[in-house]
N, CA, C and O atoms as a printed pandas DataFrame, in Angstrom:
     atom_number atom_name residue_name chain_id  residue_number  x_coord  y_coord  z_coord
0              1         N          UNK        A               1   13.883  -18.135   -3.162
1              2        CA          UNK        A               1   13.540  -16.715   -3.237
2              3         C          UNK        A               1   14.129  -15.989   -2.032
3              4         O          UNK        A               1   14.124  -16.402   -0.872
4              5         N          UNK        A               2   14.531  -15.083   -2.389
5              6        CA          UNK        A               2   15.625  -14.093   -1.549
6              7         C          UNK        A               2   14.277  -13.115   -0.552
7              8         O          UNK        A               2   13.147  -12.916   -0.999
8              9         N          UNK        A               3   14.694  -12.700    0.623
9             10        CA          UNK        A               3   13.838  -11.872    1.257
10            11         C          UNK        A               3   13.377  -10.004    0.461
11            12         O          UNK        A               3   12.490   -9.151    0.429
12            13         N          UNK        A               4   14.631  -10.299    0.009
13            14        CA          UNK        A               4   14.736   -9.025   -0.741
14            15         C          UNK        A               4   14.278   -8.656   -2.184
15            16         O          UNK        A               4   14.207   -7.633   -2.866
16            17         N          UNK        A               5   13.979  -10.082   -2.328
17            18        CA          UNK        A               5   12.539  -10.353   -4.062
18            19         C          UNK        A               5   11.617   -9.752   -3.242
19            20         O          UNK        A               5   11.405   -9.573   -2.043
20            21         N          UNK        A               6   10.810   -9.328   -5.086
21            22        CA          UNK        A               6   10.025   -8.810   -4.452
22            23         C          UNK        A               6    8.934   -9.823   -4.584
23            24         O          UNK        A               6    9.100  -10.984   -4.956
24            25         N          UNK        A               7    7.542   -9.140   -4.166
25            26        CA          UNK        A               7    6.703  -10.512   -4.316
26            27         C          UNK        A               7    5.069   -9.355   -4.468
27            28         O          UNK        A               7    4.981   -8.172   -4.136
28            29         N          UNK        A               8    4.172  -10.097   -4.969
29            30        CA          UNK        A               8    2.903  -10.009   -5.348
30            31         C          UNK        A               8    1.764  -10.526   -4.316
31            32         O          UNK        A               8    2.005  -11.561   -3.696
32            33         N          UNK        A               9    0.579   -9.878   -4.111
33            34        CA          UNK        A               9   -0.481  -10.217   -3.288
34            35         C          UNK        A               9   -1.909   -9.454   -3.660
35            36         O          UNK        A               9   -2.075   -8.337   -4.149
36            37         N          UNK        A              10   -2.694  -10.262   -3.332
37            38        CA          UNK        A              10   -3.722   -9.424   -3.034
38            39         C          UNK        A              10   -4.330   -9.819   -1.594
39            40         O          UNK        A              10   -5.190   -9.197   -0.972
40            41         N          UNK        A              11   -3.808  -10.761   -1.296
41            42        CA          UNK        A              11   -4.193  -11.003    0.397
42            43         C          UNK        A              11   -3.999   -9.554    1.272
43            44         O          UNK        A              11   -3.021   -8.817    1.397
44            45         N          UNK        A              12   -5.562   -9.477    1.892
45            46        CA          UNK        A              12   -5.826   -8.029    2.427
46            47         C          UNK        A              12   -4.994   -8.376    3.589
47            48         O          UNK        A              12   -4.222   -7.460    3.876
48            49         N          UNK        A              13   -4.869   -9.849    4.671
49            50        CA          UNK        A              13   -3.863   -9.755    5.904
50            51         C          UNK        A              13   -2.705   -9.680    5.462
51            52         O          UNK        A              13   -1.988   -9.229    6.355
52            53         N          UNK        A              14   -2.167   -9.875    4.594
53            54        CA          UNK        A              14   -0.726  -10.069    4.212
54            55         C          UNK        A              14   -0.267   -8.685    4.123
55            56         O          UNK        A              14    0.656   -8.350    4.866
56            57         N          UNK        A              15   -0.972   -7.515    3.019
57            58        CA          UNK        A              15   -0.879   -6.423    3.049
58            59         C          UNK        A              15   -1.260   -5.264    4.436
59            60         O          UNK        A              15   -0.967   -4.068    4.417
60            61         N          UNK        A              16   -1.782   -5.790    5.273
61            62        CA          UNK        A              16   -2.341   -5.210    6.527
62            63         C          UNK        A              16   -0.756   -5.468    7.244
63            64         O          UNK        A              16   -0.049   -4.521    7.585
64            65         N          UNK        A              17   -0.403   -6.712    7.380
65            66        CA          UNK        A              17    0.746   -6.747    8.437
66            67         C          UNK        A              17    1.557   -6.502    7.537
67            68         O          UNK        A              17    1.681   -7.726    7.502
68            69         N          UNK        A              18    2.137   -6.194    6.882
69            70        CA          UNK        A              18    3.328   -5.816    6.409
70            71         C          UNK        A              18    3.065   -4.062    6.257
71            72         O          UNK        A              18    4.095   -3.475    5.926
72            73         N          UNK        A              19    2.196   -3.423    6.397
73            74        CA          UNK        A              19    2.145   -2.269    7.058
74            75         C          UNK        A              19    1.795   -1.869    8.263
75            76         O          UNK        A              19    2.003   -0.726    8.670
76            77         N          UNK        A              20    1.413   -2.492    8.718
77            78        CA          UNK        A              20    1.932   -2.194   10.401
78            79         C          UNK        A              20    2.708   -2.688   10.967
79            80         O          UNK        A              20    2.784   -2.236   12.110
80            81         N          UNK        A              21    3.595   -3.678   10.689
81            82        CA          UNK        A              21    4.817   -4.121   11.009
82            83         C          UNK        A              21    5.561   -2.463   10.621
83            84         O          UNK        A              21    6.269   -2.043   11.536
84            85         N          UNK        A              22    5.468   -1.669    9.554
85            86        CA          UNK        A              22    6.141   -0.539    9.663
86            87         C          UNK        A              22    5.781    0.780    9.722
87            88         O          UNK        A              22    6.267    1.784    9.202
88            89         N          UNK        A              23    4.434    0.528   10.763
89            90        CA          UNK        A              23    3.882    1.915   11.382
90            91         C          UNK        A              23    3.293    2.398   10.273
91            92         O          UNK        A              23    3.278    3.627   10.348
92            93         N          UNK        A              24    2.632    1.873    8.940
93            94        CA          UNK        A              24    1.864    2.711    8.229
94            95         C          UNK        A              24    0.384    2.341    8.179
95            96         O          UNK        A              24   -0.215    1.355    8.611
96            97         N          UNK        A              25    0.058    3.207    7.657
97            98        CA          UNK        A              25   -1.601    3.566    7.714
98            99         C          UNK        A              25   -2.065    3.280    6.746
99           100         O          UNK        A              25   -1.135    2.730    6.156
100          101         N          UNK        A              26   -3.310    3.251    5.808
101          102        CA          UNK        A              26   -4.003    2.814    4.777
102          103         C          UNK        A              26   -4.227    4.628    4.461
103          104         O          UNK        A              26   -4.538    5.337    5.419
104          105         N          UNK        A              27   -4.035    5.265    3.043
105          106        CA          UNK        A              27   -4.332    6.580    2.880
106          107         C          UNK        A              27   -4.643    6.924    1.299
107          108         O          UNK        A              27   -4.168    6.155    0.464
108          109         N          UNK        A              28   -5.270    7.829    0.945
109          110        CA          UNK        A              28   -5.278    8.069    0.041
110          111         C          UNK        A              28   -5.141    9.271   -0.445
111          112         O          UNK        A              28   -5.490   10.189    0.297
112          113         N          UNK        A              29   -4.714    9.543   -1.525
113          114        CA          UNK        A              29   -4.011   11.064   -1.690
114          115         C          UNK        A              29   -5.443   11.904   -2.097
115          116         O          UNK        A              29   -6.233   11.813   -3.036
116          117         N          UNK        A              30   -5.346   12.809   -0.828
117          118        CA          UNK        A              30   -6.756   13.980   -1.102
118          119         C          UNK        A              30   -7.536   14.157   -2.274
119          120         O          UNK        A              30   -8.679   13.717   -2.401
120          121         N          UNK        A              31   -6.835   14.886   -3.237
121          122        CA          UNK        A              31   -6.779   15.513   -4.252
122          123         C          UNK        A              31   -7.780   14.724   -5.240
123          124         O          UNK        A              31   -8.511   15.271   -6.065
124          125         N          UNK        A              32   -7.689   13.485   -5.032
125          126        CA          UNK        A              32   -8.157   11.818   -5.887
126          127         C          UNK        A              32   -9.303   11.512   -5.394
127          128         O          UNK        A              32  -10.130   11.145   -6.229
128          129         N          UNK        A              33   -9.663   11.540   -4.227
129          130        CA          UNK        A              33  -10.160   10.465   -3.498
130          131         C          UNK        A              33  -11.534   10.707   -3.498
131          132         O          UNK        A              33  -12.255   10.108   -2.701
132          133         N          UNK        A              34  -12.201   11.905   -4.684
133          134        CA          UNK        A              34  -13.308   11.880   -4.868
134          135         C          UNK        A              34  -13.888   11.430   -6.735
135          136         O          UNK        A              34  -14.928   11.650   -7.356
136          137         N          UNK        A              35  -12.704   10.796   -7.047
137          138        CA          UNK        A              35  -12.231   10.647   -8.665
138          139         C          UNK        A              35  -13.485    9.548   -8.863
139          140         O          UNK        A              35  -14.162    9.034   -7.973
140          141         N          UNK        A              36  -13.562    9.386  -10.055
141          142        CA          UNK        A              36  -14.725    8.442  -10.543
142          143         C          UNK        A              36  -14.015    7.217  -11.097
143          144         O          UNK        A              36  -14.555    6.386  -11.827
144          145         N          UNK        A              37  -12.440    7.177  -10.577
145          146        CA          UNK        A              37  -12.154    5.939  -10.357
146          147         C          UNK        A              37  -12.310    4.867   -9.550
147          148         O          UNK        A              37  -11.860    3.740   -9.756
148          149         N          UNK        A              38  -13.276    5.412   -8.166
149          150        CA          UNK        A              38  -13.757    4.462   -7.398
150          151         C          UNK        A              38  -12.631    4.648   -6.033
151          152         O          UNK        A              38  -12.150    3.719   -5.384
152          153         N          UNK        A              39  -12.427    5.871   -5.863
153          154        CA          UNK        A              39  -11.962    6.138   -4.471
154          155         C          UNK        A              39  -11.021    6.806   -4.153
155          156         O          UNK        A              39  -10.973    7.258   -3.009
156          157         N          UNK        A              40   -9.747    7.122   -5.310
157          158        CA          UNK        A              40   -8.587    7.562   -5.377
158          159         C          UNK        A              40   -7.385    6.494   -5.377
159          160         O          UNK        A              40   -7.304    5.267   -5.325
160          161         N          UNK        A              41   -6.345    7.755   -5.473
161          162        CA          UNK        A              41   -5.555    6.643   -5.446
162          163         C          UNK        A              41   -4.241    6.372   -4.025
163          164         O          UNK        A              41   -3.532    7.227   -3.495
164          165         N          UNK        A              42   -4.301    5.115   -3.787
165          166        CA          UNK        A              42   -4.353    4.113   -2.842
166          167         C          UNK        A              42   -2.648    4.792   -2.237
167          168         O          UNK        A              42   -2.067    5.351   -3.168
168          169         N          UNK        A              43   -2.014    4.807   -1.188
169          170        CA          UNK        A              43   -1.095    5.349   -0.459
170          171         C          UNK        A              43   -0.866    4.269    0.490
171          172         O          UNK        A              43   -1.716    3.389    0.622
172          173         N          UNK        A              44    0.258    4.265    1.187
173          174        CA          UNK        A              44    0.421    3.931    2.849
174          175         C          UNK        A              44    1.218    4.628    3.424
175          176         O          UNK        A              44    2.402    4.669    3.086
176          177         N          UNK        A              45    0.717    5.321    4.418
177          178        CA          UNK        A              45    1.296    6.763    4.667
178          179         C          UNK        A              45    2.353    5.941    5.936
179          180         O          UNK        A              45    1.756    5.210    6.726
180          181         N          UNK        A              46    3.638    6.064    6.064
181          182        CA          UNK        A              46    5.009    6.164    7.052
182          183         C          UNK        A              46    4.989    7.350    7.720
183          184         O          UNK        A              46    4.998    8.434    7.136
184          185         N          UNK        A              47    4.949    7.150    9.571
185          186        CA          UNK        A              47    5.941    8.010   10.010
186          187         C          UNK        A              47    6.833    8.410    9.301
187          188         O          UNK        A              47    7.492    7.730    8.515
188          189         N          UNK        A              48    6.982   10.129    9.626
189          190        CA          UNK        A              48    8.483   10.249    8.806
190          191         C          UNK        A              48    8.501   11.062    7.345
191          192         O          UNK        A              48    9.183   12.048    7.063
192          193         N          UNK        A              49    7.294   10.162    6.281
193          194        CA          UNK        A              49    7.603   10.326    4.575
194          195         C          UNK        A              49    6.725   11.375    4.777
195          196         O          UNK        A              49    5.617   11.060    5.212
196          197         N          UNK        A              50    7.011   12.891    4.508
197          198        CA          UNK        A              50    6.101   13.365    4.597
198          199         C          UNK        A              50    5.402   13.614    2.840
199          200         O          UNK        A              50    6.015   14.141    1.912
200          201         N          UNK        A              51    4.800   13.376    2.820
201          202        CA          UNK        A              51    4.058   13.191    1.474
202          203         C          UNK        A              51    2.732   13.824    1.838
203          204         O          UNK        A              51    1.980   13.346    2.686
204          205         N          UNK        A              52    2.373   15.451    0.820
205          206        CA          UNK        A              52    1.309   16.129    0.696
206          207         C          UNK        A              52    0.075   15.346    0.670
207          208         O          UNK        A              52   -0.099   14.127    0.645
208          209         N          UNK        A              53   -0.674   16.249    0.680
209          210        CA          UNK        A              53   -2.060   15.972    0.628
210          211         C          UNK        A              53   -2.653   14.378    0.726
211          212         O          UNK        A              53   -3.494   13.853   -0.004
212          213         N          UNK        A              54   -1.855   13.738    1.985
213          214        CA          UNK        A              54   -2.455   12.170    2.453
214          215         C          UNK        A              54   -3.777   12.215    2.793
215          216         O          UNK        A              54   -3.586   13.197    3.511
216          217         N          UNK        A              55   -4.885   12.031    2.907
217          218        CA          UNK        A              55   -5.808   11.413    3.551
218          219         C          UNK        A              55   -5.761   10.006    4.404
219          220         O          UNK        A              55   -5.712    8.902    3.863
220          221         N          UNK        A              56   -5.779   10.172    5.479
221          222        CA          UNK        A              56   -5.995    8.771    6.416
222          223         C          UNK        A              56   -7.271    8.307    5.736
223          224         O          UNK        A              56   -8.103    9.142    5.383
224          225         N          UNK        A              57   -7.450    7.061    5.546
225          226        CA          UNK        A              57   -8.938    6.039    5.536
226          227         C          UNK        A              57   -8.906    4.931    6.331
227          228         O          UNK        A              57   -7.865    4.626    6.912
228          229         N          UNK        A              58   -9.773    4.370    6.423
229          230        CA          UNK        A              58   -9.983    3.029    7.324
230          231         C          UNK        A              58   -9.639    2.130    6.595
231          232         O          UNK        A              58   -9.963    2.176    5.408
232          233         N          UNK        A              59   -8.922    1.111    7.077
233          234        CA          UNK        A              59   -8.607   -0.244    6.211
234          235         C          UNK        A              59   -9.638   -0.917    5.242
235          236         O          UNK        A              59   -9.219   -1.353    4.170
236          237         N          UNK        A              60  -11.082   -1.032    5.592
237          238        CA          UNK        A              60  -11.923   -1.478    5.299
238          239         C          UNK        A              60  -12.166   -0.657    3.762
239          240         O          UNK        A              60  -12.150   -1.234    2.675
240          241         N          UNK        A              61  -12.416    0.987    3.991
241          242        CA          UNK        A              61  -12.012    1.958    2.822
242          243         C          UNK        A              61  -10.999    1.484    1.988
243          244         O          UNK        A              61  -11.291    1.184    0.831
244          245         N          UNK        A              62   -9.752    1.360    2.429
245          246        CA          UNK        A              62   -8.639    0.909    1.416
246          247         C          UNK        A              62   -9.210   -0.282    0.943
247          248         O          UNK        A              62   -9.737   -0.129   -0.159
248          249         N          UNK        A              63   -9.274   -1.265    1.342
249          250        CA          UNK        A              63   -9.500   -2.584    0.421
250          251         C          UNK        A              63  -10.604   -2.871   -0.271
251          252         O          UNK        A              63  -10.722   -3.774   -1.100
252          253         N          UNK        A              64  -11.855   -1.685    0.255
253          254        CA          UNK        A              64  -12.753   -1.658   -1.103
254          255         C          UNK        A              64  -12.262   -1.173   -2.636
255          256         O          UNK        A              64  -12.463   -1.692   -3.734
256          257         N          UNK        A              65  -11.456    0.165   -2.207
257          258        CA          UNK        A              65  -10.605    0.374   -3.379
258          259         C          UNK        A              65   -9.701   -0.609   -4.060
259          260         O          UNK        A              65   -9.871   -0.699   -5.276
260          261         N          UNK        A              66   -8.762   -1.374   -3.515
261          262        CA          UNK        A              66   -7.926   -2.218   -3.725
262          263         C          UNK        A              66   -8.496   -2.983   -4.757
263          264         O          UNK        A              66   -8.038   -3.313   -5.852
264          265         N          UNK        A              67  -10.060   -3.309   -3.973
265          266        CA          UNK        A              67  -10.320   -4.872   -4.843
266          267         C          UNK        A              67  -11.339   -4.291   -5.951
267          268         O          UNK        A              67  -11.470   -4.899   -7.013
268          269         N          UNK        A              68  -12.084   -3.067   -5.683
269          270        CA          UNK        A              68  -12.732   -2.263   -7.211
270          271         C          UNK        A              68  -12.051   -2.049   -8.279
271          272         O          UNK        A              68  -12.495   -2.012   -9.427
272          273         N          UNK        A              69  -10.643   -1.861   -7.835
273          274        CA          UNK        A              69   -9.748   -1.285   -8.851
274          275         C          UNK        A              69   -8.957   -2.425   -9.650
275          276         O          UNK        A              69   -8.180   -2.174  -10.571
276          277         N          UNK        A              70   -9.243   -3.659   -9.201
277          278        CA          UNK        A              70   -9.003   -4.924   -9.142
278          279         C          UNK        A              70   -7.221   -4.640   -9.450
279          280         O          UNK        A              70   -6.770   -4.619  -10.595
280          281         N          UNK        A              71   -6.412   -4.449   -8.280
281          282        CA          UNK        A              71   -4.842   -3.981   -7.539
282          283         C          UNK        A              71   -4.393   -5.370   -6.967
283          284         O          UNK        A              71   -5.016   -6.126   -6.221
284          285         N          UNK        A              72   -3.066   -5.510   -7.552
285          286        CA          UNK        A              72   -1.804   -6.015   -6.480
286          287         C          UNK        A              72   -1.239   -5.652   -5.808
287          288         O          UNK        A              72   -1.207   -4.438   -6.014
288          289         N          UNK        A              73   -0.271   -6.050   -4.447
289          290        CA          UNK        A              73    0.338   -5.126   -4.073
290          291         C          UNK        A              73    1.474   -5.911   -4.393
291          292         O          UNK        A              73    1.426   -7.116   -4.148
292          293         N          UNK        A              74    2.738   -5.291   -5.029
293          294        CA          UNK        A              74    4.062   -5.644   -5.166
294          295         C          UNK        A              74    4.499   -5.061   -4.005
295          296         O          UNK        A              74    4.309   -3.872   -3.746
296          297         N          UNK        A              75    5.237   -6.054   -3.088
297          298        CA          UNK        A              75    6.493   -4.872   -1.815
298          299         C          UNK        A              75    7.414   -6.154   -1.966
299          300         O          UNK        A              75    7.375   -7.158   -2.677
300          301         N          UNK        A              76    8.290   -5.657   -0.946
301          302        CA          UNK        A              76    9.566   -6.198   -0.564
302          303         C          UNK        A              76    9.522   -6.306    0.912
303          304         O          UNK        A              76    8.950   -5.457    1.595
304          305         N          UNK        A              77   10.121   -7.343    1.416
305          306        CA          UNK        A              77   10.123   -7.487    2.860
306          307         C          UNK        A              77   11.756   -7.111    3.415
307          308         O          UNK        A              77   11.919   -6.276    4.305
308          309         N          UNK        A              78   12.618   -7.648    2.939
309          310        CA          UNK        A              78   14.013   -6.536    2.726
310          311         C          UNK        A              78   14.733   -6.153    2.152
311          312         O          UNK        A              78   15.018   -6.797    1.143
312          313         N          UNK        A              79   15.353   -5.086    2.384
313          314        CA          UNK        A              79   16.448   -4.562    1.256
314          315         C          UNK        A              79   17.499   -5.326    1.546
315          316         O          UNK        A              79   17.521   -6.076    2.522
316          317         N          UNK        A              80   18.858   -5.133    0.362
317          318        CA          UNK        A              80   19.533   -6.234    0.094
318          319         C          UNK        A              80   20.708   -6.433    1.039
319          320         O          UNK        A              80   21.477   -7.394    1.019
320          321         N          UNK        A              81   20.749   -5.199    2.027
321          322        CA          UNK        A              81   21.822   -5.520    2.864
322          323         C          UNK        A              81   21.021   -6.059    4.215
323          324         O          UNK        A              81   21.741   -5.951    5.208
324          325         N          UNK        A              82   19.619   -6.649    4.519
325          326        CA          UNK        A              82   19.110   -7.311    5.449
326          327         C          UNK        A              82   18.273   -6.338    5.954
327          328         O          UNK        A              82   17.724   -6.844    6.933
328          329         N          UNK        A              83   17.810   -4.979    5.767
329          330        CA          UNK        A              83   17.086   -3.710    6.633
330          331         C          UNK        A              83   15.575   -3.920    6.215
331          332         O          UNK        A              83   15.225   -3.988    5.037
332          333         N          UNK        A              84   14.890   -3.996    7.071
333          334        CA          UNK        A              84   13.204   -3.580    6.693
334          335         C          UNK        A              84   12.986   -2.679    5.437
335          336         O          UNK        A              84   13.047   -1.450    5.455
336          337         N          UNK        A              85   12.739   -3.410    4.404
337          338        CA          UNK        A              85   12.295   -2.371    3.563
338          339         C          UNK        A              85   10.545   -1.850    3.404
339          340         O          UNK        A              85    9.488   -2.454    3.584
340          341         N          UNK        A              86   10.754   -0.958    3.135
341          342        CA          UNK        A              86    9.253    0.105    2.760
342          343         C          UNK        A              86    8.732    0.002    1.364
343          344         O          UNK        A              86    7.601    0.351    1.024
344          345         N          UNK        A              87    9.637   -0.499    0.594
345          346        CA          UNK        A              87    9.525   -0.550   -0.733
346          347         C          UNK        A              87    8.481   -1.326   -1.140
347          348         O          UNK        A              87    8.627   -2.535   -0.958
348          349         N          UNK        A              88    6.826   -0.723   -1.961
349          350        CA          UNK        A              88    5.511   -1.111   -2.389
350          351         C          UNK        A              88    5.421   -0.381   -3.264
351          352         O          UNK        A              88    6.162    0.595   -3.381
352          353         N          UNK        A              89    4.344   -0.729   -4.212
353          354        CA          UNK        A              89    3.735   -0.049   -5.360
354          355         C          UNK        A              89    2.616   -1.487   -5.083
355          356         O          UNK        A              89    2.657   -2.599   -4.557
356          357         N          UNK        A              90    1.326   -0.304   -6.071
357          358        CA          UNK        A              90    0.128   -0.814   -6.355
358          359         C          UNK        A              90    0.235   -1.019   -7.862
359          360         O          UNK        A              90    0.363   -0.099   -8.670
360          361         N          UNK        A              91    0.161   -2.468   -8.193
361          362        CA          UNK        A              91   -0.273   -2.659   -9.978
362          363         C          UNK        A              91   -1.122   -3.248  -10.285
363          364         O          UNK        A              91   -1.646   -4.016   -9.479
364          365         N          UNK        A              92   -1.476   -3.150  -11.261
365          366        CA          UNK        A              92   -3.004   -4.025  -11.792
366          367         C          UNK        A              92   -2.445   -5.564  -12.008
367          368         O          UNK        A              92   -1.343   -6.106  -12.098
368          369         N          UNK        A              93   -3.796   -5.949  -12.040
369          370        CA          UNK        A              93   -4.329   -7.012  -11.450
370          371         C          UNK        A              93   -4.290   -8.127  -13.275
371          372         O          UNK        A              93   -5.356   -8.439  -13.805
372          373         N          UNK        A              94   -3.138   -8.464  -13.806
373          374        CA          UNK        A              94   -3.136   -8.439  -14.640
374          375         C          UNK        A              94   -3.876  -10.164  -15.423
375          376         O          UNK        A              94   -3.949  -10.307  -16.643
């Protein structure tokens, strides 16, 4: 498996350091985050991306959501010419 596959988790350290390895935060988009889906929906806010209406939450916040919503996290650790990639999405838990 290539660094640049992507890969699947629900390990909360695995997903913790691989966002702060790139300066992001646990967030959830405002607008949601009072939804009767059980928290909103799930973000990791980057220096830099500026993306509306973030809410910061506490890690502990994010991974109650994570694991209510019963979520994977798909990312990538690099892109294909060797660079830190940012590249995540949240999918169900299938």
């Amino acid at each position: 498996m290539e660094k640049s596959d992507s890969k699947t988790t629900k390990d909360h350290n695995t997903i913790k350091k691989w966002a702060e390895k790139r300066d992001g935060k646990p967030a959830v988009v405002e607008s949601t985050s009072n939804s009767s889906k059980g928290g909103g929906l799930l973000r990791i806010n980057f220096p830099g991306y500026a993306e509306d209406n973030l809410k910061d939450i506490s890690w502990e916040e994010f991974f109650r959501i994570f694991d209510d919503n019963k979520l994977q996290f798909l990312y990538q650790e690099e892109t294909k010419d060797g660079g830190e990639s940012r590249f995540f999405k949240f999918v169900g838990d299938e």
